[in-house]
Steps between C-alpha positions, in 0.01 A plus 500: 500500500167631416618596162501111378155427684334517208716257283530259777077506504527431133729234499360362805142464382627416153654199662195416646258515137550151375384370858234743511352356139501193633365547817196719335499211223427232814209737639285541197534086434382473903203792459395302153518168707288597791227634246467171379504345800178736619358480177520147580371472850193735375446296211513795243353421158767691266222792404508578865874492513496734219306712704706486781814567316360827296461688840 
């Protein structure tokens, strides 16, 4: 029924938001945690991490 193809794509992906919050909530903790771990392992004084994170 290609008439109800649209609906089911909306209630399929609206099924899916909640896990996709959470899912794009877990990737911007991980991208913020391996910026600290390089500003780390370059030893990054926090004007140069300022730097870094204005570009």
């Amino acid at each position: 029924m290609i008439t109800n193809a649209p609906k089911s794509i909306e209630t399929h992906y609206n099924g899916y938001k909640g896990f996709l919050a959470r899912l794009s909530q877990r990737l911007t903790a991980t991208d913020r945690l391996i910026d600290q771990i390089v500003y780390q392992l370059y030893s990054l004084t926090p004007a140069e991490i300022a730097i870094v994170e204005e570009t």
